[in-house]
N, C-alpha and C positions, 0 to 999 in steps of 0.2 A: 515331569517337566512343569515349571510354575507357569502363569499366564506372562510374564516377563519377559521370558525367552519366546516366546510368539513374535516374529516378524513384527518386533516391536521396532522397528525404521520405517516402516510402511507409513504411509502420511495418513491415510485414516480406514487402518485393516481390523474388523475387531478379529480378537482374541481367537484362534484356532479350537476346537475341541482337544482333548489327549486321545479321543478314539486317532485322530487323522496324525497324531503326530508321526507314524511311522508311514504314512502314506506314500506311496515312490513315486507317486504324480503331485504331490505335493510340494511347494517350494519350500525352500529350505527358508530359516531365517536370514534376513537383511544384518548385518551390521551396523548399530546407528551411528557409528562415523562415518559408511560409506551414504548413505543417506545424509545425515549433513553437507558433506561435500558435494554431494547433490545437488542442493539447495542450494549451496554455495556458488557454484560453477553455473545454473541458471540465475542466479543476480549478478553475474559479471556479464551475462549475456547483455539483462536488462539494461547495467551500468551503461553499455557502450549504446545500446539504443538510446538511451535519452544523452547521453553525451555526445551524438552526431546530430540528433535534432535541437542539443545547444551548442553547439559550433554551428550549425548552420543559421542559427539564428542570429549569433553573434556577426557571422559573417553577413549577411544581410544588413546587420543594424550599422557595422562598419562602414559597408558601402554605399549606405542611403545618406551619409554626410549628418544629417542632423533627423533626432529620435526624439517622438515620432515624427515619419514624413509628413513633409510639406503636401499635402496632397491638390493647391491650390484651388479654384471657382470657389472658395468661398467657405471650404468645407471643415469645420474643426471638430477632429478626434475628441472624445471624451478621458477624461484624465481616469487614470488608473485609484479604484475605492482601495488607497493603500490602508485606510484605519482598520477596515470591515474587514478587509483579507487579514490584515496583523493578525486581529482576533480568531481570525479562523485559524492562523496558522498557531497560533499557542493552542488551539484545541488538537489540531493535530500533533501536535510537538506531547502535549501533555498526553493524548491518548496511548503514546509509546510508553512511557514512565508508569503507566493505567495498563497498559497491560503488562509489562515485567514483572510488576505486584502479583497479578493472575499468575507467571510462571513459578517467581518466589514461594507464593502458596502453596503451588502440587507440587513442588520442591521438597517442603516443610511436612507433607501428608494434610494439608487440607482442600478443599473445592477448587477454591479460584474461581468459579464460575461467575461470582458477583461483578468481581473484576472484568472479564471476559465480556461482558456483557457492556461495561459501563466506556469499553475500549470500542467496541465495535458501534455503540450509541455517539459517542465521541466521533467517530471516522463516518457516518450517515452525515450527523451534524455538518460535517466540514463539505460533504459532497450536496447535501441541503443550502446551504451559504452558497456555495459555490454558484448553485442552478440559479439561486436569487442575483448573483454579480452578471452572471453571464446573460440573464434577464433580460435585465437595466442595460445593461450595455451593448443590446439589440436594439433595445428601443431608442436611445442616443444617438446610434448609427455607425456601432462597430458590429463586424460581424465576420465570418469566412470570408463572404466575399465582397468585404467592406473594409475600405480602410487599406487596402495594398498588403504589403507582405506583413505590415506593423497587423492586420487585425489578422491576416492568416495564419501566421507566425504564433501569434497569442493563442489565437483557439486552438491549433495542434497542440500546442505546448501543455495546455493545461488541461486541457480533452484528454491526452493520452494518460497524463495522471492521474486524471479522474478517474479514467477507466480501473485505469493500478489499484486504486482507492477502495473502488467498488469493490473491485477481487478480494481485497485483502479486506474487505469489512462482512463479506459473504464466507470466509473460510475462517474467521473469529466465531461469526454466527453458529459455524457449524461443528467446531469446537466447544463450542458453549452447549449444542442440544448434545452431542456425546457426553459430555459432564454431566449436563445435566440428570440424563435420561439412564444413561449408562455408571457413570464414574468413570470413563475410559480414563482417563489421564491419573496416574500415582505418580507418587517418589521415584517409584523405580520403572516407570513406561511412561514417558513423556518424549517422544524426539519429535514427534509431530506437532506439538504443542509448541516447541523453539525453533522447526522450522516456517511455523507461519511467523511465530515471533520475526526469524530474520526477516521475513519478508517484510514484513508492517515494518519495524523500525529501516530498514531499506527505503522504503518509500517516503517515510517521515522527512528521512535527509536529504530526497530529492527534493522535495519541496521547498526545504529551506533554501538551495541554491534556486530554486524557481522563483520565488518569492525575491527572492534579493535580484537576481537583472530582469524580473521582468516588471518588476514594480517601486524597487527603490531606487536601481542605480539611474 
């Protein structure tokens, strides 16, 4: 049995011995379409999580008449650093395209890992940017609990993607030391390598709807 056929869906199983392959406590192999769909079926989960906390945002923003609120005594919200974020957001935008390259390669039988690494460098960067916006716009005097639902509203919003962020630049990382270290990922055993893929570009698209009402419209 080659190493291919090894629960090659497992998201990061290395390779079985052939002594265990006839093991009867041992799991059989995964199908890596049922593992895609896997992956699949938890980003709809995610979809709908950040799709209630943009309707719910939305609906706030409807109801406060005019964005951002009036918060009156004298107090003016700071304006949204749309240039600095654009920027971040083509860094994210483009670390998706930066990493498809990485998948293309172990597609072709080479590394990717160079790739891998310059995608996950990429997705710090943005959540680096980020920590610097959200900064500054403590010190101006938006914050959680600053600013009414407009600063509430904002730090959930972008907090929980950051978080996303994190995750999916921590499991590029960790696809990059398996490459690295291992070679785990070939031609022919990769499903773990395209389901972070969907995740990272997943997350890429949320942002672009993030980025556009919470900063342009």
């Amino acid at each position: 049995m080659s190493n291919a056929a090894f629960n090659d869906a497992s998201l990061f199983h290395a390779p079985q011995e052939e002594s265990h392959a006839h093991d009867s406590h041992h799991a059989p192999p995964t199908d890596p379409k049922i593992c895609k769909l896997g992956m699949i079926v938890f980003l709809c989960s995610e979809a709908l999580l950040f799709s209630g906390l943009i309707s719910a945002y939305l609906v706030c923003r409807q109801a406060a008449g005019c964005w951002p609120p009036n918060l009156g005594d004298g107090i003016e919200l700071p304006p949204m650093p749309k240039l600095l974020t654009g920027i971040n957001t083509v860094i994210l935008v483009a670390s998706s395209f930066v990493y498809h390259f990485a998948e293309e390669a172990v597609k072709k039988g080479k590394s990717g890992a160079g790739w891998m690494l310059a995608a996950a460098l990429m997705g710090a960067t943005f959540v680096g940017v980020q920590c610097v916006e959200w900064t500054e716009l403590y010190h101006e005097g938006l914050w959680f609990n600053k600013g009414g639902v407009y600063g509430s509203s904002f730090f959930t919003l972008t907090g929980f993607h950051g978080a996303h962020v994190c995750i999916g630049v921590l499991l590029i990382l960790w696809c990059f030391y398996l490459q690295v270290t291992k070679r785990f990922f070939t031609a022919e055993r990769h499903v773990a390598l395209m389901n972070v893929g969907l995740y990272w570009h997943f997350v890429d698209v949320v942002w672009v709807f993030l980025y556009t009402i919470l900063y342009l419209i």
